[in-house]
PAZAPA-4460 file (N, C-alpha, C; in steps of 0.05 Angstrom, whole numbers, plus 32768, in hexadecimal, padded with zeros to 4 digits):
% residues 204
    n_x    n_y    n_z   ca_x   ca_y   ca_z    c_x    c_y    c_z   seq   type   mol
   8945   87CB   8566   8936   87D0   854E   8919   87D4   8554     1      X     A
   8910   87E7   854B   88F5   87E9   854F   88DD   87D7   853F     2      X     A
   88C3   87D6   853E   88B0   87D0   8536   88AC   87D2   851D     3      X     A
   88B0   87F7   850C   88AD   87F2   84FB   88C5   87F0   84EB     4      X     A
   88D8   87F4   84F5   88F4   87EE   84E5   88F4   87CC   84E1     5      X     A
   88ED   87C5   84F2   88E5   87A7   84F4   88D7   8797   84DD     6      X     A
   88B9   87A8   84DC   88AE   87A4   84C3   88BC   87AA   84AC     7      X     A
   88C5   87C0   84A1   88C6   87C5   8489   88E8   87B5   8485     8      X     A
   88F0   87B3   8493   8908   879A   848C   88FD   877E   8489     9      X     A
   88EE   8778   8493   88D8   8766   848D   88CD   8760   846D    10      X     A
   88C2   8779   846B   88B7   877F   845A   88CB   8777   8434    11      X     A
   88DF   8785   843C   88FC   878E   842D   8902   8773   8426    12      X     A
   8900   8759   843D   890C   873E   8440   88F5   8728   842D    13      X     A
   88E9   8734   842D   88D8   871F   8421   88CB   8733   8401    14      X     A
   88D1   8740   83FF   88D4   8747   83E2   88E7   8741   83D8    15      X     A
   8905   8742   83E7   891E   873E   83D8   891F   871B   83CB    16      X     A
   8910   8710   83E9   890E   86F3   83DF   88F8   86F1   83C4    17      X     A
   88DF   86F4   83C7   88D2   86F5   83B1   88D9   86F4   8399    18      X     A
   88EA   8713   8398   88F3   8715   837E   890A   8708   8373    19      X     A
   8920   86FE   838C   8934   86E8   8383   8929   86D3   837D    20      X     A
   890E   86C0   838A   8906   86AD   8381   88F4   86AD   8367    21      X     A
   88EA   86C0   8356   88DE   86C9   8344   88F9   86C5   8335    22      X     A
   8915   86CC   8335   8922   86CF   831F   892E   86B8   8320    23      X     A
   892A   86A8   8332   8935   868C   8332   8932   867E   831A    24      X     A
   890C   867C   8320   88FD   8673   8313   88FF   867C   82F9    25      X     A
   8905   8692   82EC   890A   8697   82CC   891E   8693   82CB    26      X     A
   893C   8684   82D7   894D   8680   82CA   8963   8699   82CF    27      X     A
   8958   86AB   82D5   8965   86CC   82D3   897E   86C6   82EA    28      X     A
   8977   86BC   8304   898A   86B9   8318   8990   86A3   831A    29      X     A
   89A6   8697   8322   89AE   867B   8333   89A7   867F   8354    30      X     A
   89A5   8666   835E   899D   8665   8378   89C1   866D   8386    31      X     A
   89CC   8667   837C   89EC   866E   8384   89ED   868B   838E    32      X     A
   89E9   869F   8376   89F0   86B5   8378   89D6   86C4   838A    33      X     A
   89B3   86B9   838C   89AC   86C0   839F   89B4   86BF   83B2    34      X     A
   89C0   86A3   83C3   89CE   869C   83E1   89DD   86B5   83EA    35      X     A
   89F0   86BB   83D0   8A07   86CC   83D8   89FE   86E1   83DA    36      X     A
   89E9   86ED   83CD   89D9   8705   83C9   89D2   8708   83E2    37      X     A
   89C5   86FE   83E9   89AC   8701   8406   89C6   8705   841F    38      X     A
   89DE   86E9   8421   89F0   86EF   8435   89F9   870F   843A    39      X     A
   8A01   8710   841A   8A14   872C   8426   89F7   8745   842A    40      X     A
   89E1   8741   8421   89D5   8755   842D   89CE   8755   8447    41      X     A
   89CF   873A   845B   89CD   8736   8472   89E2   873D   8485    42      X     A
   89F9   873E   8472   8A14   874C   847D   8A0C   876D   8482    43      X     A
   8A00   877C   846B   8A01   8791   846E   89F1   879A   847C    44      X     A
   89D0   8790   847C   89C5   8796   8492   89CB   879A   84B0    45      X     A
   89D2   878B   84C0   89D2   877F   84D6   89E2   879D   84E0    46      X     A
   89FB   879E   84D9   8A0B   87B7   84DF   89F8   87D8   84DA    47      X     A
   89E5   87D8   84C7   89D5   87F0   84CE   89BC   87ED   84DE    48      X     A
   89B0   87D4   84EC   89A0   87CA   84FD   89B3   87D6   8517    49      X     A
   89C7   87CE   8518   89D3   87D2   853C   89D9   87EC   852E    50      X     A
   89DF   87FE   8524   89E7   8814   8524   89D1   8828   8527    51      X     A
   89B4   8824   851D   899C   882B   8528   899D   8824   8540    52      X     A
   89A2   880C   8550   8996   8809   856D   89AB   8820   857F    53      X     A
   89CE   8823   856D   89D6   882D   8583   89CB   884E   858A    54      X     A
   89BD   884F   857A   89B4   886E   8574   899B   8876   858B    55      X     A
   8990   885B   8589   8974   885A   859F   8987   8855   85BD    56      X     A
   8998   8845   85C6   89B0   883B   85DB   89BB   8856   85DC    57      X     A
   89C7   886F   85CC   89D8   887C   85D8   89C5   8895   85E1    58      X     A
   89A9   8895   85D7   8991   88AA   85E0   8986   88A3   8600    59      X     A
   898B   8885   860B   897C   8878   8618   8996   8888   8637    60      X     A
   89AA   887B   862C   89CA   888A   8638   89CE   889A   8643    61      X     A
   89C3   88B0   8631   89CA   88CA   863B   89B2   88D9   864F    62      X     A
   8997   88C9   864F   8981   88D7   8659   8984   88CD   8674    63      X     A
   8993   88AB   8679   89A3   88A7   868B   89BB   88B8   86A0    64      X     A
   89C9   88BB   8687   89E0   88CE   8692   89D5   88E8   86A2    65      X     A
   89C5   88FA   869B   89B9   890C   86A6   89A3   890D   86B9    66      X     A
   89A0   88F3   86C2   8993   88E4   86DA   89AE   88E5   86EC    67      X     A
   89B8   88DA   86E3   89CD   88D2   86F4   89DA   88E8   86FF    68      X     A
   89E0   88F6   86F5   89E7   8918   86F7   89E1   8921   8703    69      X     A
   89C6   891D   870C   89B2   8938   871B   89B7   8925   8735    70      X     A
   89B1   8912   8737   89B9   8907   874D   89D1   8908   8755    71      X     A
   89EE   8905   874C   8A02   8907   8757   8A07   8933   876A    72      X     A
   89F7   8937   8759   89F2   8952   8766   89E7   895E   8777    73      X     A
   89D6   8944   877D   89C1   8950   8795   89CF   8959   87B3    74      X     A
   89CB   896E   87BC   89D9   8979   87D3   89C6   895D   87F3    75      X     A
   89D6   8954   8802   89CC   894E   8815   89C2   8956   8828    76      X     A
   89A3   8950   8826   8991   8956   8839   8993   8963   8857    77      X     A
   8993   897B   885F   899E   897D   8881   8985   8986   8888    78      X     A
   8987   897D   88AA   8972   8988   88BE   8977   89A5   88C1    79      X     A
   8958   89B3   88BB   8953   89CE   88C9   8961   89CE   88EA    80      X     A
   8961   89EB   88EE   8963   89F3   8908   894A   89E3   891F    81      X     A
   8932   89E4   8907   8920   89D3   8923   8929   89B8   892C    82      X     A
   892F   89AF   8914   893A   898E   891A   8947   898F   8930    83      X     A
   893B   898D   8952   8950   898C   8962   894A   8973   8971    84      X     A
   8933   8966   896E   8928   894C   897C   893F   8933   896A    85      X     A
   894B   8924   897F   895C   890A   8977   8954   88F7   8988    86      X     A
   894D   88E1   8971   893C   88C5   8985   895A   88B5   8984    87      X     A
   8955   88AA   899D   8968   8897   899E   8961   887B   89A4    88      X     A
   893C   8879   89AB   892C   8861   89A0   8910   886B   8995    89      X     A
   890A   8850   8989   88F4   8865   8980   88DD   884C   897A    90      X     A
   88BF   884C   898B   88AB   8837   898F   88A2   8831   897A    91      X     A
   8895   884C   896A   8893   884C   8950   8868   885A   894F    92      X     A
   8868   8868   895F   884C   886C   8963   8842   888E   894C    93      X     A
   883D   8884   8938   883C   8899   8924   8817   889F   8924    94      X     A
   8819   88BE   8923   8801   88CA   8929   87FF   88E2   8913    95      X     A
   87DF   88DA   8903   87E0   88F8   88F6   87C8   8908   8907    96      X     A
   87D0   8925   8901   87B1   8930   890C   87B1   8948   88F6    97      X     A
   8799   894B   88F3   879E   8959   88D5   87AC   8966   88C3    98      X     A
   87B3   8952   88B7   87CB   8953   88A5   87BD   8955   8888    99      X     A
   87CB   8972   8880   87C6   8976   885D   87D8   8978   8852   100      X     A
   87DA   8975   8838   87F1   8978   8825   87E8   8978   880E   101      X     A
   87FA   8987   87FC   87F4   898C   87DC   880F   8996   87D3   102      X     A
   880C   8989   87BE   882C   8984   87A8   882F   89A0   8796   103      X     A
   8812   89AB   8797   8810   89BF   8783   87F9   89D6   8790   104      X     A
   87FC   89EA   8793   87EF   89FB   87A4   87CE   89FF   879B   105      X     A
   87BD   89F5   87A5   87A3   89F2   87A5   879B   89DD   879A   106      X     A
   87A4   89C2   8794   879D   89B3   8791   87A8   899E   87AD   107      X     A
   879D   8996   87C1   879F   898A   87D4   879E   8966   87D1   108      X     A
   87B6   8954   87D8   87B4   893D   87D8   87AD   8929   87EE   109      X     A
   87AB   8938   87FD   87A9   8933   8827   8796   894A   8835   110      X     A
   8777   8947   883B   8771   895D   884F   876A   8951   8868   111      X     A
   8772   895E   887B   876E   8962   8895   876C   893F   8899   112      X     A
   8786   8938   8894   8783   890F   8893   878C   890F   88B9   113      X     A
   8781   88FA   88C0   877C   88F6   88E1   8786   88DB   88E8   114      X     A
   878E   88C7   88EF   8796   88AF   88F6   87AD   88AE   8906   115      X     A
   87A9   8890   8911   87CA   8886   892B   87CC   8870   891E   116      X     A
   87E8   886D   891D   87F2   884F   8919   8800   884D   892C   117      X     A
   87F8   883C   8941   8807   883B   8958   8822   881E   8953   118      X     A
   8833   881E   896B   8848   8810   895B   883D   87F1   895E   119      X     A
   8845   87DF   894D   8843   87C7   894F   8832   87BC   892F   120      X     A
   881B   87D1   8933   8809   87CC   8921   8811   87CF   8908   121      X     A
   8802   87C4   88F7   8804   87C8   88D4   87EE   87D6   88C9   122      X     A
   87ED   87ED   88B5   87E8   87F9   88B0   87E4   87F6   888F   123      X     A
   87C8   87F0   8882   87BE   87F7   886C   87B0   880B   8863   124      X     A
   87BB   881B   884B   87B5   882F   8845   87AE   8826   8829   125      X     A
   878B   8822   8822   877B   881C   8806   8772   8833   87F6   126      X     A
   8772   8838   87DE   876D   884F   87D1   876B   884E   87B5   127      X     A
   8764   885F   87A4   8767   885D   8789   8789   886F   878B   128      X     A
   878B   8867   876C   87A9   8878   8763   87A5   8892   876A   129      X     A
   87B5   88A5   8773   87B2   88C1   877E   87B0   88C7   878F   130      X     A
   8798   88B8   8797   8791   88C1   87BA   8798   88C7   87D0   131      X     A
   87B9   88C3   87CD   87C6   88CA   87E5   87D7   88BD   87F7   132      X     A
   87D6   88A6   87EC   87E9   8886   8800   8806   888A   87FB   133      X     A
   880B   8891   87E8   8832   8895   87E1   8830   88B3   87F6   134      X     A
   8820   88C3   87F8   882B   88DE   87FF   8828   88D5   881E   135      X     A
   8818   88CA   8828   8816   88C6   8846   882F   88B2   8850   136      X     A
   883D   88A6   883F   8858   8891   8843   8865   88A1   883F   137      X     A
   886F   88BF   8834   8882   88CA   882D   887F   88DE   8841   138      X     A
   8865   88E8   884B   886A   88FD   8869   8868   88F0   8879   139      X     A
   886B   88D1   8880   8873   88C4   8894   8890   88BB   8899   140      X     A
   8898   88B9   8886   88B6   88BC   8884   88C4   88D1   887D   141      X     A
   88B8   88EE   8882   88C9   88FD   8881   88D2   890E   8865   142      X     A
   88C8   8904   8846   88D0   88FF   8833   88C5   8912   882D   143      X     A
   88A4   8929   883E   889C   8939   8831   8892   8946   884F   144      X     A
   8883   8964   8855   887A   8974   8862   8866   897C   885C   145      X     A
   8853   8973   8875   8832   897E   886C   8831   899C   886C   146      X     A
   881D   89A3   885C   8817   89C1   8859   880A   89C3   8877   147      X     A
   87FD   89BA   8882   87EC   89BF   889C   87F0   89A2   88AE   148      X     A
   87E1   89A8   88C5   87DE   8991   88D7   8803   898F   88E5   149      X     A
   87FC   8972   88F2   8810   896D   88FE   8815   894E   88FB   150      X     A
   8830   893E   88F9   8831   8927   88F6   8845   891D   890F   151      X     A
   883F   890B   8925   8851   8903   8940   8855   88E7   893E   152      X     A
   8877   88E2   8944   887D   88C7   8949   888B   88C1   896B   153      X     A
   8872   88B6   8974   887B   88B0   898D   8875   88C8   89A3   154      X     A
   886B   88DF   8997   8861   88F4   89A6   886B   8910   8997   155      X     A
   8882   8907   8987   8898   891A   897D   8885   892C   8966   156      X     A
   8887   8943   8966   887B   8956   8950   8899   8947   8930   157      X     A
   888F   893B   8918   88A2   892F   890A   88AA   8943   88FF   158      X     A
   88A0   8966   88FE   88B7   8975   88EA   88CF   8983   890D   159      X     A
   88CB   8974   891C   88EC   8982   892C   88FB   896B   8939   160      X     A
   8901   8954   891F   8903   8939   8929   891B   893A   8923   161      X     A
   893D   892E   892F   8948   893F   8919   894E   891A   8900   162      X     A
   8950   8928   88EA   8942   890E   88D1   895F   88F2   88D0   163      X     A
   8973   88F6   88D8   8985   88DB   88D3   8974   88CD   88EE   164      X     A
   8975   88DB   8907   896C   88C9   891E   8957   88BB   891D   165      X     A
   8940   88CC   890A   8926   88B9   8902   8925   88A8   88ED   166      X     A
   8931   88B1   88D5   8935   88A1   88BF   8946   887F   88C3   167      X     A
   8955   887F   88D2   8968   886B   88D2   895C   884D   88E5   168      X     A
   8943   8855   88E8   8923   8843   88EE   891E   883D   88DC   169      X     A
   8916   884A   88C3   8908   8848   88AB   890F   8830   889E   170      X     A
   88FB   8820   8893   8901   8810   887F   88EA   8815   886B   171      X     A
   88EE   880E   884D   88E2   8813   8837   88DF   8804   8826   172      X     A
   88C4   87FA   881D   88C6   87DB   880D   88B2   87EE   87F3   173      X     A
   88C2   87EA   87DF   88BC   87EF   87C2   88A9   87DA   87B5   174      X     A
   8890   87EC   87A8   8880   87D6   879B   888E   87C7   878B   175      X     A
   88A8   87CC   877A   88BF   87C7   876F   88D5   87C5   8777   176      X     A
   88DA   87A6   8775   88EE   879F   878A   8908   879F   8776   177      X     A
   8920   87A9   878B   8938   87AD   877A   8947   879E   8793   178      X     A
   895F   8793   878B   8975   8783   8792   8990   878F   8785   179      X     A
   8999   879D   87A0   89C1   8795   8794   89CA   8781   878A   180      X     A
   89DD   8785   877D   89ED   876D   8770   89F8   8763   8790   181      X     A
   8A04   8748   8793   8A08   8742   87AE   89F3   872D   87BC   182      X     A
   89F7   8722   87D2   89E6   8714   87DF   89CC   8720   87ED   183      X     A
   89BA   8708   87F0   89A3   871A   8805   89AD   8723   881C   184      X     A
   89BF   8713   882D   89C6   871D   8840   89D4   873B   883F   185      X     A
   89DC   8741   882C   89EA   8764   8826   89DE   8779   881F   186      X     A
   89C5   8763   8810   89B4   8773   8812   899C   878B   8822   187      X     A
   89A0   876E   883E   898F   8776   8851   89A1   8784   8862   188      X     A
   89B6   8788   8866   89C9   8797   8875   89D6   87B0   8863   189      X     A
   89CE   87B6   8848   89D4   87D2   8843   89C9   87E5   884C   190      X     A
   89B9   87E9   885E   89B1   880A   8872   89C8   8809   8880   191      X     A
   89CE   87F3   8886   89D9   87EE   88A5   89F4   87D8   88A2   192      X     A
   8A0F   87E1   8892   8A19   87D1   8892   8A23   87BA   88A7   193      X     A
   8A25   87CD   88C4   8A35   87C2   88D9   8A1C   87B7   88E8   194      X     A
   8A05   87A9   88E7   89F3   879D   88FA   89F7   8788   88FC   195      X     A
   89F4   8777   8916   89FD   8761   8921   89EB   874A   8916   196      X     A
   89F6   872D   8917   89E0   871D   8909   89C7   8720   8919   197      X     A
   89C8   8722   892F   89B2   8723   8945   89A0   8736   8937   198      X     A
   89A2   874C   892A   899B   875E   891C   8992   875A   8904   199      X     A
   89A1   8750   88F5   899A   8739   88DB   8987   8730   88DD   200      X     A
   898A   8715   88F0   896E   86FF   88F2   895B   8711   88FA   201      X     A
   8965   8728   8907   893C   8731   8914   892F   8742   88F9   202      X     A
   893F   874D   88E7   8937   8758   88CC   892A   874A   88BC   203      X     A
   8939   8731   88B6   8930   8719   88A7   8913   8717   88B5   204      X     A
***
């Protein structure tokens, strides 16, 4: 139920009383036939209250459903012909050298960006909203392609990497954290169902 449906039933509820209690008072009504009065309109309401909400529930549904849709359709991702580099370890030494990118052609979100994150280290990236911190985590993982420059992990040029061998390194922590239904422990082993506890405890 919304706000103002909220109100003006509100509204509706306390006139009805008013005026039942006004005819009390002249004698016009018994308090009996108010009781019964008010119940069965509480009867009637309630059923066009959920029948409004299911109207808002079956809009909410379907904008769902067609989420859901587009996703079950999405074709899976394959490596280009360049993708021919396959790590089979990987230190983790990520290098940009001028690296640009833009989402929309002449408006640039990345120019000529320069930095190493060599492996071991942690890496803060401060900024206002926009500036470019989601897009530099997303062409570090692969998730997007600079218009210019070049981006290397471990020495490797990252667009002829080929992407399961690099990806399956990756981990990704959401400012918004979501949990499977299930234990933590299942949780922390869904990339990877078959990893050994040895593998477990060093994740944890």
């Amino acid at each position: 139920m919304t706000s103002s449906s909220g109100f003006l039933l509100g509204m509706a509820t306390t006139g009805i009383m008013g005026i039942g209690g006004y005819q009390i008072m002249n004698g016009d009504l018994s308090m009996g036939d108010f009781i019964s009065f008010t119940l069965f309109l509480g009867f009637m309401i309630a059923p066009i209250i959920q029948m409004g909400n299911i109207g808002s529930q079956l809009t909410e549904a379907l904008a769902g459903l067609d989420r859901t849709e587009e996703l079950m359709n999405l074709t899976a991702e394959e490596d280009d012909e360049q993708r021919t580099i396959q790590l089979d370890t990987l230190k983790g030494d990520l290098v940009f050298e001028d690296v640009s990118f833009s989402y929309d052609e002449g408006a640039e979100v990345l120019h000529n960006i320069n930095f190493k994150a060599p492996s071991g280290t942690v890496i803060a990236l401060v900024g206002s909203s926009g500036s470019g911190k989601s897009t530099i985590a997303g062409l570090s993982a692969t998730f997007l392609n600079p218009k210019s420059g070049k981006i290397t992990i471990d020495g490797h040029d990252l667009t002829k990497v080929n992407l399961s061998s690099y990806r399956q390194y990756l981990g990704v922590v959401l400012q918004d954290e979501f949990l499977f239904e299930g234990t933590i422990k299942e949780n922390i082993m869904f990339p990877r169902p078959n990893a050994t506890e040895e593998q477990l405890l060093k994740a944890v």
